[in-house]
N, C-alpha and C positions, 0 to 999 in steps of 0.2 A: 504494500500500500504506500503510495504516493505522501510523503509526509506534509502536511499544511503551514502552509506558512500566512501571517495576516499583517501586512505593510501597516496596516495602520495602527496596530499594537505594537508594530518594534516602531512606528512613528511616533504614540504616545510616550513609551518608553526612553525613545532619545531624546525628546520633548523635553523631558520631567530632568533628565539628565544634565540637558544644555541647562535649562533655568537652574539647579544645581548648582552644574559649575557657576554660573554666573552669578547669583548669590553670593558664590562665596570670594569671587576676585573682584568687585565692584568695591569701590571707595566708600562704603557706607557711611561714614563718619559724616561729607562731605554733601550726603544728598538728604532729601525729605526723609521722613520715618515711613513712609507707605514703599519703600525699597527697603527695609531691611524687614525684619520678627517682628512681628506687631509689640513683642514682650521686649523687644531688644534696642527699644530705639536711639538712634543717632541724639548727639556727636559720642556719647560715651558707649553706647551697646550696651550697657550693664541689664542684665534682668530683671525685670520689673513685672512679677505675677498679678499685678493689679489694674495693667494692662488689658483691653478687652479688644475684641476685635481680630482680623488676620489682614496678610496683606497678600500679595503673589508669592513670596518668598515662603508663605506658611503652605501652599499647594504644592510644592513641588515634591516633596517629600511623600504626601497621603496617595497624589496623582503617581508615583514610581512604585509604591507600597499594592495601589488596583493595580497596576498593569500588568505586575508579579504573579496576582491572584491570577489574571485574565489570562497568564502564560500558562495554569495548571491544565485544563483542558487540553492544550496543545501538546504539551510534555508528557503529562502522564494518562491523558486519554487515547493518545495514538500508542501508548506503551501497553495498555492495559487492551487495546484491539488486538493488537499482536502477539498476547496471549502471553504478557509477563505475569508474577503473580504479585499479589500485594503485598507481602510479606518482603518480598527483594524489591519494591517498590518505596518503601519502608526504611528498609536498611540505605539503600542509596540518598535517601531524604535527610539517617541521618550525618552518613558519611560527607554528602553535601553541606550539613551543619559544621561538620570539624573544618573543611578546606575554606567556606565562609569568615569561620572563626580568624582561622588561620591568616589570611586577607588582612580581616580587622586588624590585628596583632601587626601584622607586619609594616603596612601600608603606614599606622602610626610610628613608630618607633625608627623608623627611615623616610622621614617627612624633615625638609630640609629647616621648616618652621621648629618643630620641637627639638631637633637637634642643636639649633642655636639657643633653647632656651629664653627668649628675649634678648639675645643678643645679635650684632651683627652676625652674617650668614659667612661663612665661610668658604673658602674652595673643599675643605673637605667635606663641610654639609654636603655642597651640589653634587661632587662625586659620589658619595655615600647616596643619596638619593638619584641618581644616574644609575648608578649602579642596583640598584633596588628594583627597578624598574625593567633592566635590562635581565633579573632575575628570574621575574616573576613570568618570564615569557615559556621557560622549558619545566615550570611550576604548572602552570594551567594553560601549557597550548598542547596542542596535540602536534608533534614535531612533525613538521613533513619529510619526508622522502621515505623510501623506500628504506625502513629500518625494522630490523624487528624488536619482536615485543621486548626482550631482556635486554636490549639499548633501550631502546625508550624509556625502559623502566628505572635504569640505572640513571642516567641522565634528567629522570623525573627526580630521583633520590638524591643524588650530588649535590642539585639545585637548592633541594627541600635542605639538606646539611649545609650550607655555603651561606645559605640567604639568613637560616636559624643562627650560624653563629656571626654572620651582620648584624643581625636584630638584638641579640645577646649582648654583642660589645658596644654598641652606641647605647645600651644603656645602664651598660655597667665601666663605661672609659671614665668617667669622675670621678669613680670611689665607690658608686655606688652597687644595688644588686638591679638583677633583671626582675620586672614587675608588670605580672598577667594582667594590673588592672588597669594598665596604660592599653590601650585601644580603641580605634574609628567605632564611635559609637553608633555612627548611621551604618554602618557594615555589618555591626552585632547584632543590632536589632532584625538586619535585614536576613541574618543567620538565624536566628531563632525563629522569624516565619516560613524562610523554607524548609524547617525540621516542623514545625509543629499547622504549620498554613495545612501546607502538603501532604503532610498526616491525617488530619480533618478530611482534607480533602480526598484523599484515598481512600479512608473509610466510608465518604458519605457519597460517593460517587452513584447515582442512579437516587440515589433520595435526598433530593434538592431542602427537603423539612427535616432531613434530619441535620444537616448543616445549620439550619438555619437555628434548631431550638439549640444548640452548643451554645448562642449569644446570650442566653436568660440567663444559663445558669453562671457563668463567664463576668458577666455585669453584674450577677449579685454579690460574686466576691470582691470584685472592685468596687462596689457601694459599700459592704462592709469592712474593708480595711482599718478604718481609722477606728473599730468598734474591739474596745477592749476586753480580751478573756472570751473573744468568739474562736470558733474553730475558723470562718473563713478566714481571718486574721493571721491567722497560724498558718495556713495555708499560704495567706498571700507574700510570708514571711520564707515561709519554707527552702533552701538553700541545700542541694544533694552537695554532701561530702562525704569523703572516702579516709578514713584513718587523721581525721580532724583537716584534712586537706580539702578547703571549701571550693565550690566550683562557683559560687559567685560573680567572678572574673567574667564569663561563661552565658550564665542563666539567672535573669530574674524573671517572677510572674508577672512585675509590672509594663515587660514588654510585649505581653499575650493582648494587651488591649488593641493593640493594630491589627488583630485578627477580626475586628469591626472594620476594616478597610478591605482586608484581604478578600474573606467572606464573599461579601460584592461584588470584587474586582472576579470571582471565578465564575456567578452568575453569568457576569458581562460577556466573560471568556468563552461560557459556552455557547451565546448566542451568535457570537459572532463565528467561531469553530463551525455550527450547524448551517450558518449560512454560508460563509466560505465552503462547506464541505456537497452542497447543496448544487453552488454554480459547480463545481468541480464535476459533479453526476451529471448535471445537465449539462457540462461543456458550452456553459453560455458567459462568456469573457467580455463582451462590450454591452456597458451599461448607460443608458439613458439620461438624461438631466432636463429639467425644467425650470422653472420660477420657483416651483414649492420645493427642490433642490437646495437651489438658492437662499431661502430665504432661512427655511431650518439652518443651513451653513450660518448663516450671519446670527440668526437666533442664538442659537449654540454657543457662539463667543460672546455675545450679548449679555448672556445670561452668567457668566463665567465673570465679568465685567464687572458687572452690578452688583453682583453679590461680594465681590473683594471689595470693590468702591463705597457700599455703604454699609456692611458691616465695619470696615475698618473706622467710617464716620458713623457709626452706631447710628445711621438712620433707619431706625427695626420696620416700624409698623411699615413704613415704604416699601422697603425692599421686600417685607412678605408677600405685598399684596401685589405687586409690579414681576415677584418672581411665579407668582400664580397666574398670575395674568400670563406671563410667558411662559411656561409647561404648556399649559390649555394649549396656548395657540399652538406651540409647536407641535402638540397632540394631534391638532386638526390638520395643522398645514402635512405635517410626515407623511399623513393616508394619502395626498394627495402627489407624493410623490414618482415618478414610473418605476422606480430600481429604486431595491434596498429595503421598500415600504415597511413590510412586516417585520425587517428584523427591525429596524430605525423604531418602528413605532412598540416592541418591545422594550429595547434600550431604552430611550428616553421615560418610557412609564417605567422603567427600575430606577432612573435619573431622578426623574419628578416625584416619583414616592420620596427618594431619597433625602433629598433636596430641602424638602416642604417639613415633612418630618423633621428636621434636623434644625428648620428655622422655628419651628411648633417647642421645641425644645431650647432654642435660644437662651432665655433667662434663667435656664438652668445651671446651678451654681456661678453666676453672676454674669456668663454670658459666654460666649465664645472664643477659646486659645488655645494655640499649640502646645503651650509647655507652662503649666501640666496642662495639657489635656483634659477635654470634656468629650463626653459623650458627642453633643450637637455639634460638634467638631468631626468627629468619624463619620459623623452622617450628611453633613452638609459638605464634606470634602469629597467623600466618594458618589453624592449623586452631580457634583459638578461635574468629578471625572467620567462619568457615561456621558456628560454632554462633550467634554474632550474627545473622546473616545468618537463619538457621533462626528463630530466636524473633522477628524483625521478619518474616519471612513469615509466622506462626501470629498475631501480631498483627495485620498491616496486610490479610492478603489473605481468612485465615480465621476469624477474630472479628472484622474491621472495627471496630475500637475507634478512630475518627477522632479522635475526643477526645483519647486519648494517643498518636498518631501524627504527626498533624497539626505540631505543633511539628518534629519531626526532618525529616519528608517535608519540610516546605513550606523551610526551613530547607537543606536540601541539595539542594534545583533552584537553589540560589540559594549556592551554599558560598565562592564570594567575599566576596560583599559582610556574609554571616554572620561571616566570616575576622575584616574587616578593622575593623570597622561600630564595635566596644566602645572601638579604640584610637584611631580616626581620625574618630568621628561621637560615641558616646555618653559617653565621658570629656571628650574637649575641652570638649562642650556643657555639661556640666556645670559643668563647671570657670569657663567663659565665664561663665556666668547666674548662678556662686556657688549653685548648688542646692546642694553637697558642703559646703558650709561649715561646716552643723553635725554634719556624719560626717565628720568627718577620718581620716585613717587612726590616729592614737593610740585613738580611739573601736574599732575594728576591729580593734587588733590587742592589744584587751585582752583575749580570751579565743578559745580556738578556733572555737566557735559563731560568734562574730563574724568570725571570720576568714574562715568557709569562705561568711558569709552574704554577705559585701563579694562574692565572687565569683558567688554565685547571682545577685545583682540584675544585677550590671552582665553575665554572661552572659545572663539572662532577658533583658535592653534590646534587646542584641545579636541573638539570635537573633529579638525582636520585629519589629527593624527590617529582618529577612532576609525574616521572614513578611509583612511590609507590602509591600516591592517584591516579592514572589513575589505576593501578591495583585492589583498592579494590572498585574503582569505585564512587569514592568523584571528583565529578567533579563541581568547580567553575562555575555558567554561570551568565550571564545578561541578 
């Protein structure tokens, strides 16, 4: 069987990446607060939980977290057709966990920022993080040529011993010891839902309600946490160690709450899998376009728009009723589409539930934010993301506009090395060869234009360098 592929989910996927990257190499200091964490804002970034609201920078994250979920259909439904069993579906979930982990671990401790510690960057930083980089290729590529397995194997293991004792000495060269609880916290988390997302989802696969009731019980222990001399407490506390050796570092339960994102995001996953899989039977490849096309397209960002724009200005009762008003219509206008219709007009009603609910829940402990998190936070991030999702399928599938897709698709077959590429390849480089010399950061952080443009470039670099290895076909996997 012909394996499926869906442009517009590794489109969502690069999507969520590039904003990513970009978030985090933009001059935040220097621009408004609706560019950085709604919690986080400029000139100082300090955390501030009394913050309410999101801005674009709090979606990309929840939007990368759906498109994960929306990936399980495709991975392990075309696995489970071709007659794997669950059980080693299971166990690769959670060997996928360890190499995740492992990422996390590494990608921190050989980042040329924490290296310096707050200090000037060094030539040895950029080596050291050049070198990291250039490790991590015979780590998680699958080498080409014609080699056999016990090269490849040994070659996978040298790396894994070379790169472990890199990581070991940058952080033990000052005096100090080496510490498992230094690690890319967006890579752990991302670890833990492909052990436990994928789990879920392997068990509940053919019963769409049994997925769904895991969230009751899931949200009752996170309501009860702060409840003294409960058993959920205890639970939510709960830390597996082995001979007083805590795996902490590893696993908490407080990152099982992005399985309200995941959840969703496999929904979405299989509607579009069953419609992709759909054209493929009927062999009908050229698809249609209209006005009502059109207008859902523009809808769709519209709605994405509105809902950053005026929660971040806590204009509530407005945006409820203006994003009800926009579901509806887009409800109406989708049917009216020639191609795509039914799936479009299922997504968006898993969108719109999503969505509406999640603003119904708004004042819920004081309103809406990333960190910490709220419920109406999980729910109004992932029914945006089906409306993303919906305008990267009218883009990628049904105007084939390669031109503007291209970057995000080719970019999220590849969302590693997209991930890592700007801190551990295209900055060091720079730095190395003195090209940055005469853009210093004083140059960029004179005005916001400049601020926001230090982070286009070196994000454009990045995702370049993801399109380069997706082109010759070097693709990182776990």
């Amino acid at each position: 069987m012909k394996k499926l592929r869906a442009e517009s989910l590794d489109s969502l996927r690069g999507f969520a990446i590039f904003m990513m990257v970009l978030s985090g190499s933009i001059c935040s200091w220097v621009l408004p607060a609706w560019m950085s964490h709604a919690q986080c804002p400029p000139p100082t970034g300090v955390f501030d939980p009394s913050v309410y609201g999101i801005t674009w920078v709090d979606l990309v994250f929840p939007f990368f977290l759906f498109s994960m979920g929306a990936a399980y259909p495709f991975s392990i439904g075309s696995r489970i057709e071709r007659g794997a069993g669950r059980g080693r579906l299971i166990v690769n979930a959670l060997w996928r966990y360890i190499k995740l982990t492992y990422f996390a671990l590494f990608i921190y401790h050989v980042n040329p920022w924490v290296l310096a510690a707050g200090q000037p960057q060094s030539v040895v930083d950029w080596v050291v993080a050049l070198a990291g980089f250039a490790l991590l290729f015979p780590i998680y590529l699958r080498i080409p040529g014609k080699l056999n397995p016990w090269t490849r194997r040994i070659i996978h293991w040298v790396a894994v011993a070379v790169a472990t004792a890199l990581m070991v000495w940058t952080d033990c060269r000052g005096g100090g010891s080496f510490d498992l609880y230094k690690s890319n916290i967006i890579i752990l988390v991302l670890a833990n839902m492909a052990a436990f997302g994928t789990i879920i989802y392997i068990l509940t696969i053919g019963r769409p309600w049994a997925r769904v009731a895991v969230l009751p019980f899931l949200m009752a222990i996170i309501l009860c946490k702060n409840l003294d001399g409960t058993w959920q407490q205890d639970v939510f506390n709960w830390v597996p160690s082995i001979g007083g050796f805590s795996f902490a570092w590893i696993y908490r339960f407080d990152f099982l709450k992005y399985i309200f994102i995941i959840i969703p995001g496999t929904f979405a996953g299989e509607l579009l899998r069953n419609w992709i899989n759909s054209r493929a039977q009927q062999k009908s490849e050229d698809l249609t376009h209209n006005w009502a096309t059109a207008v859902v397209f523009a809808l769709s960002a519209l709605l994405i728009g509105l809902n950053v724009w005026m929660l971040f200005d806590r204009i509530l009762v407005a945006n409820l009723f203006v994003s009800i008003v926009i579901v509806f219509a887009i409800g109406i206008i989708v049917r009216r589409m020639p191609s795509a219709s039914g799936f479009l007009t299922k997504l968006t009603t898993l969108g719109g539930y999503l969505l509406i609910l999640g603003l119904f829940f708004e004042a819920f402990d004081g309103g809406v934010r990333k960190d910490p998190s709220t419920f109406n936070y999980y729910f109004i991030t992932s029914g945006l993301a089906c409306y993303c999702l919906t305008f990267f399928v009218i883009l990628c599938d049904i105007y084939r506009s390669y031109i503007l897709s291209a970057p995000f698709s080719m970019s999220g077959k590849n969302p590693m090395i997209a991930y890592v590429a700007s801190g551990l390849f295209i900055l060091p480089l720079t730095d190395l060869c003195h090209i940055g010399d005469s853009f210093t950061m004083s140059f960029f952080t004179s005005s916001p234009f400049l601020g926001f443009l230090h982070g286009f470039i070196v994000t454009s670099l990045a995702i370049m360098t993801a399109m380069f290895f997706t082109r010759i076909k070097w693709f990182w996997r776990t």
